[in-house]
C-alpha positions in Angstrom: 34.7 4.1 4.9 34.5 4.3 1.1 36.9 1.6 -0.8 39.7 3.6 -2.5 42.2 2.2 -5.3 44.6 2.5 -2.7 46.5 5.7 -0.8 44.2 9.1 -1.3 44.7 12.1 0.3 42.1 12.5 2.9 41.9 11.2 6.3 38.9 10.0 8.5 36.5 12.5 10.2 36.2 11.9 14.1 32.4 13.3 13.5 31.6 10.9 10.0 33.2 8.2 9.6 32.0 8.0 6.4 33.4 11.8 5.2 36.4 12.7 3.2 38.3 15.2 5.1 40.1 18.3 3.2 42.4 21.0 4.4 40.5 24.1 6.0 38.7 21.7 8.6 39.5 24.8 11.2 37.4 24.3 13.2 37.8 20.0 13.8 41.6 21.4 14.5 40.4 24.1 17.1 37.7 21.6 18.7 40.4 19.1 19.1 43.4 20.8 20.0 41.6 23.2 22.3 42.4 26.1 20.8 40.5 28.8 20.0 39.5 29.2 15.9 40.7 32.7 15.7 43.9 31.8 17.4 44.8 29.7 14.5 47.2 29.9 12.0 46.1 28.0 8.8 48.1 26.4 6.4 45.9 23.2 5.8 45.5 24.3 1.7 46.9 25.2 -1.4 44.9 28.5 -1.5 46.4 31.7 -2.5 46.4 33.5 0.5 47.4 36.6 -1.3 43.4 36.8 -2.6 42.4 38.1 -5.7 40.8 41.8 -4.7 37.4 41.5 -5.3 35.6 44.3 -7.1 32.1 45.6 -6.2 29.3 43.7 -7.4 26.6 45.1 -9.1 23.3 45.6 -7.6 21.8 43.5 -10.6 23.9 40.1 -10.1 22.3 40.2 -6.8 18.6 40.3 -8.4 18.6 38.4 -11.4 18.9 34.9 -12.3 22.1 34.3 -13.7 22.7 34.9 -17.6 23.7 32.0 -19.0 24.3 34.0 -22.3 26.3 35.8 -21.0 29.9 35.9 -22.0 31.5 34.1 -18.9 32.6 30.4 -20.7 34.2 32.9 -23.4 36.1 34.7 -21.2 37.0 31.4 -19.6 38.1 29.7 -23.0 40.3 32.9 -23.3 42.0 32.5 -20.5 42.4 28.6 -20.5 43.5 29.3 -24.0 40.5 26.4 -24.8 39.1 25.8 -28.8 36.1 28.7 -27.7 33.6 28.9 -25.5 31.6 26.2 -27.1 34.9 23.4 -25.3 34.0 25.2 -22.0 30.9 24.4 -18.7 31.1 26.9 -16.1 29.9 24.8 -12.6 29.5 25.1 -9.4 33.5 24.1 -8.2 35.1 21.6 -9.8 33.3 19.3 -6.9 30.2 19.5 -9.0 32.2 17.8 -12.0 34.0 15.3 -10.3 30.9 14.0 -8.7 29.5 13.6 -11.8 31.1 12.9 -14.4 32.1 9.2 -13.6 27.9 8.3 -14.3 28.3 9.9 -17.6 31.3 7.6 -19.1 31.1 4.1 -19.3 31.6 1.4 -16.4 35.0 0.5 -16.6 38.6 0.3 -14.9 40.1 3.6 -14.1 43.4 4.3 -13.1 44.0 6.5 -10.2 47.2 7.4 -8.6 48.2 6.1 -5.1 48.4 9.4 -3.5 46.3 12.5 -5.4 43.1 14.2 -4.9 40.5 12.5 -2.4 37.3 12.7 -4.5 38.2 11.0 -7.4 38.6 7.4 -6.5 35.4 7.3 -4.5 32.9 9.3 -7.1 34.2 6.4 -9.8 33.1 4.0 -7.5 30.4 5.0 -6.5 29.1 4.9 -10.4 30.0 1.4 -10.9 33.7 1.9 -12.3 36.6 -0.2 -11.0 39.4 1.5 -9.4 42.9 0.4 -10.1 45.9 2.1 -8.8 48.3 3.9 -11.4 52.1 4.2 -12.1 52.4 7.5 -13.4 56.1 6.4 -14.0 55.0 4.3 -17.3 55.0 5.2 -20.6 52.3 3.0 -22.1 49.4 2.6 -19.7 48.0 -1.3 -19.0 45.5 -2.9 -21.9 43.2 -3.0 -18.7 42.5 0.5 -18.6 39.5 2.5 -20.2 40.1 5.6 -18.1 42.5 7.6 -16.2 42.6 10.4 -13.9 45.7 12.6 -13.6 45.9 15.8 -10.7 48.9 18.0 -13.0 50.4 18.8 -11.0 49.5 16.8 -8.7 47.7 17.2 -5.2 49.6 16.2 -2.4 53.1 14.9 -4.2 53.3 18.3 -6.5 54.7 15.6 -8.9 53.8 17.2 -12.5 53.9 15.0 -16.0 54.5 16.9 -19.2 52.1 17.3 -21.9 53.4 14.8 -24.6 53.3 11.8 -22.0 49.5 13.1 -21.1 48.7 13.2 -25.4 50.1 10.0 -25.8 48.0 8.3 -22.9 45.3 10.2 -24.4 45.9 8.6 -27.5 45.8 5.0 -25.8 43.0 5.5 -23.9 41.1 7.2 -27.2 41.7 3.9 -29.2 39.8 2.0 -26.1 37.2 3.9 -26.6 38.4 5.3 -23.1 38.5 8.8 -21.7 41.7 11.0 -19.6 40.1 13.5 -17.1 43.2 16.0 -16.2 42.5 18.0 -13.3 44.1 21.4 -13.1 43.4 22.7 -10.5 47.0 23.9 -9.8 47.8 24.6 -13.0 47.7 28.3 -13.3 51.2 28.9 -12.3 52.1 26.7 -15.4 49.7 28.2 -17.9 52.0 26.9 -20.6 52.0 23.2 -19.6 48.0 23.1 -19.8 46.2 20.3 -21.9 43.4 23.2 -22.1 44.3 23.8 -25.7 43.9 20.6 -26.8 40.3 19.9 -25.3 39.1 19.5 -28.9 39.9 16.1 -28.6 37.6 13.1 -28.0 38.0 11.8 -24.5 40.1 14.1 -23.0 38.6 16.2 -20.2 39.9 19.3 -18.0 38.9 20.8 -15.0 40.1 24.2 -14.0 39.2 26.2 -10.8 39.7 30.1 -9.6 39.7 28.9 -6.3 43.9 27.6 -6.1 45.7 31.0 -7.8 42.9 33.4 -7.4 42.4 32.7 -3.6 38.6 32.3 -4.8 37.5 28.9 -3.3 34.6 30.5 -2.1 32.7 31.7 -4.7 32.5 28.0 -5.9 32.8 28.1 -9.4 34.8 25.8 -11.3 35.1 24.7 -15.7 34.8 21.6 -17.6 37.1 21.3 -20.7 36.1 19.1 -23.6 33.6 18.1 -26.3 31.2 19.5 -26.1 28.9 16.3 -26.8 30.0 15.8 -23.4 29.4 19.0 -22.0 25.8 19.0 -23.2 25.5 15.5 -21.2 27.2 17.3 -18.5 24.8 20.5 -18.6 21.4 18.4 -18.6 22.1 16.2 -15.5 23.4 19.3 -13.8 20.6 22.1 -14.6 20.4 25.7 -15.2 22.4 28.3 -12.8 25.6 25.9 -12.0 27.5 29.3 -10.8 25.8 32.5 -9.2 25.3 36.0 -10.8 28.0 37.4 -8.0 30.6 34.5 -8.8 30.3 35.4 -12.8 31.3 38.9 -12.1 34.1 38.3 -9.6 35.8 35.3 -11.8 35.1 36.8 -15.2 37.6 40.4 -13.8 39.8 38.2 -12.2 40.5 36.5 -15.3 41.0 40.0 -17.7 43.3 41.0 -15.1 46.7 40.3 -16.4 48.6 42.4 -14.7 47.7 41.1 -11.5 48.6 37.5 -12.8 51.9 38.2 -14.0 52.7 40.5 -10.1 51.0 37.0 -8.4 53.1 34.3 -10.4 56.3 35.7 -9.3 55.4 36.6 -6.1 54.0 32.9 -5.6 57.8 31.8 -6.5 58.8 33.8 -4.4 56.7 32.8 -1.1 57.8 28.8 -2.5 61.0 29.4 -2.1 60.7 30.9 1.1 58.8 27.9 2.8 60.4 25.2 1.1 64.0 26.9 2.3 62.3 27.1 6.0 61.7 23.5 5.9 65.0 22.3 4.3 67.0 24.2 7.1 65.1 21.5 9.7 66.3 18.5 7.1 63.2 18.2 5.5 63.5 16.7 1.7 60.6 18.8 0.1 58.7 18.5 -3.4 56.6 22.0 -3.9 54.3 23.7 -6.3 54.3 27.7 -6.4 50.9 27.4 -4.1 52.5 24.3 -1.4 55.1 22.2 -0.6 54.9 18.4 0.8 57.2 16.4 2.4 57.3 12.5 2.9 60.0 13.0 5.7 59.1 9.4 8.3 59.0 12.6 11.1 55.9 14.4 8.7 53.3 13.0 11.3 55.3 14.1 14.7 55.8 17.3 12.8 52.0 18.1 12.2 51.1 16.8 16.0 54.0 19.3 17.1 52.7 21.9 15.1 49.2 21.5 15.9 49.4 22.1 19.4 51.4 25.7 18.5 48.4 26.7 16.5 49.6 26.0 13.4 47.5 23.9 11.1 49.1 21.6 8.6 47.5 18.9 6.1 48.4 15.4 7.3 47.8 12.6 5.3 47.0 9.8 7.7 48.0 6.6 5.5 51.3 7.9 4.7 52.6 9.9 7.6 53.4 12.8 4.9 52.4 16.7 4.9 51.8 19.4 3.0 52.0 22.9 4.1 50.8 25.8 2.2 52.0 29.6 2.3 51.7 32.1 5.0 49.7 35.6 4.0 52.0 37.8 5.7 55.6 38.4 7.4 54.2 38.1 10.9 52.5 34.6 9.9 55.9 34.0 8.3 57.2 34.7 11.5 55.2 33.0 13.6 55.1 29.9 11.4 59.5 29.8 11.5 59.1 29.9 15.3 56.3 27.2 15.5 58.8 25.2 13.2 62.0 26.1 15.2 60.2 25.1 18.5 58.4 22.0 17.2 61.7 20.5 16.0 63.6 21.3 18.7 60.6 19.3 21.1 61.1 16.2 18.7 64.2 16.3 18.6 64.2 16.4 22.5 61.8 13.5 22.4 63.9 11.3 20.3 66.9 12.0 22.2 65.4 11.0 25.5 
């Protein structure tokens, strides 16, 4: 298994060993539970499940290559509220980016949370960086560091740190010579708490995604923040046509579409509520995001086992014994997922008892 700083959120694949597992591993769940994939209800993410509607593609971003002078990283920087298009790399998902970015700074000590985003601590070692574990609870980060990672908010814990904290780091880091990478990826519910405006900076890096608040995850697109020295780096070792003439179109009309972001914020709040109240009834302390919620309750792993064999797929990490749940798509899943939770405490509960 590859080394980790310390607690990451992905567990080990029955198939590879070797692989980092993420939520929407359906099918693993139906193979090993036994139940059939279409049977399932899905909560493994932090997707939208309320989609962004896709329009109709043209004919043309079928046939062509894609334009690259086009203006998609424009319409991006608008929407990130980034220095212009020149601070912004369309790629292919922000997988592409984390992957990659770790051989393009210099071998040194990063800092990486206990419990965030999978990828991260494995990609910097891969490329020859230390990996240290971080206190995000510090103000001033440890002389030792030269680079730090932050998910904001963060993936599993939905812990969030404000912006100053985040500029200030920056500014230690900068002084090292060092860079901060914040990942976003969650951030569009927040738009105000971004660092995206700030990407003029030296050593400061964002990655944004469609694929959380749009429900796009699919279309694999993702951005690069920053200087863009960097993104020039980041655009040779990657090569031409990171993100497909189809993907442009969709992402580049769900980002002018303001109305539909304004509707999907509060109906996100909304759905939050909702699940974080349905756990809370059964005694679960929850922290939540407007996409999931994730709880460190000690019964998290029983809970996902009991869970699982009703159907209903949660995202367990491992290491911890914690969950995180994401949101139903409509009021029969909502339904079905309060009687899944009803019946699955009530088993434990049994089980303890006896």
């Amino acid at each position: 298994m590859v080394a980790r700083a310390s607690d990451q959120t992905a567990h080990v694949s029955h198939a590879n060993p070797d692989a980092i597992v993420h939520g929407g591993n359906l099918h693993e769940a139906a193979t090993r539970y036994r139940i059939p994939y279409a049977q399932w209800l899905d909560l493994s993410t932090g997707i939208n499940p309320h989609g962004y509607p896709v329009p109709a593609i043209p004919a043309d971003a079928w046939r062509r290559l894609p334009d690259e002078g086009d203006d998609f990283a424009a319409c991006a920087a608008r929407y990130y509220n980034a220095p212009d298009a020149a601070h912004v790399l369309p790629v292919a998902g922000s997988q592409a980016a984390i992957r990659t970015l770790p051989t393009l700074l210099p071998r040194a000590r990063v800092g990486i949370a206990a419990l965030t985003y999978s990828e991260y601590a494995p990609a910097f070692s891969r490329a020859g960086h230390e990996v240290a574990g971080l206190d995000v609870d510090r103000d001033n980060l440890p002389d030792a560091l030269t680079h730090v990672v932050i998910v904001n908010p963060n993936n599993p814990t939905a812990a969030h740190l404000g912006s100053d904290k985040l500029l200030h780091w920056h500014a230690q880091l900068s002084a090292r010579g060092g860079t901060l990478l914040v990942d976003e990826a969650f951030a569009d519910t927040m738009p105000a708490a971004s660092l995206a405006a700030s990407t003029h900076l030296d050593g400061l890096i964002v990655l944004r995604s469609p694929g959380k608040f749009f429900g796009l995850a699919g279309v694999r697109a993702g951005f690069v923040l920053g200087a863009p020295a960097l993104l020039d780096r980041l655009r040779s070792t990657l090569g031409a046509w990171t993100v497909s003439g189809p993907a442009r179109h969709v992402v580049k009309a769900a980002f002018a579409d303001r109305a539909w972001q304004a509707q999907m914020r509060t109906q996100l709040d909304r759905d939050s509520a909702r699940l974080v109240r349905s756990l809370r009834e059964h005694g679960f302390s929850t922290h939540s995001t407007p996409l999931f919620a994730w709880t460190d309750d000690p019964r998290g792993a029983a809970l996902h086992e009991a869970l699982a064999q009703r159907g209903v797929w949660t995202r367990l990490f491992a290491s911890t014994g914690s969950v995180r749940f994401g949101l139903p798509a409509s009021e029969p899943e909502w339904q079905r997922f309060d009687e899944a939770l009803r019946d699955a405490v009530r088993t434990m509960d049994i089980a303890q008892a006896g």
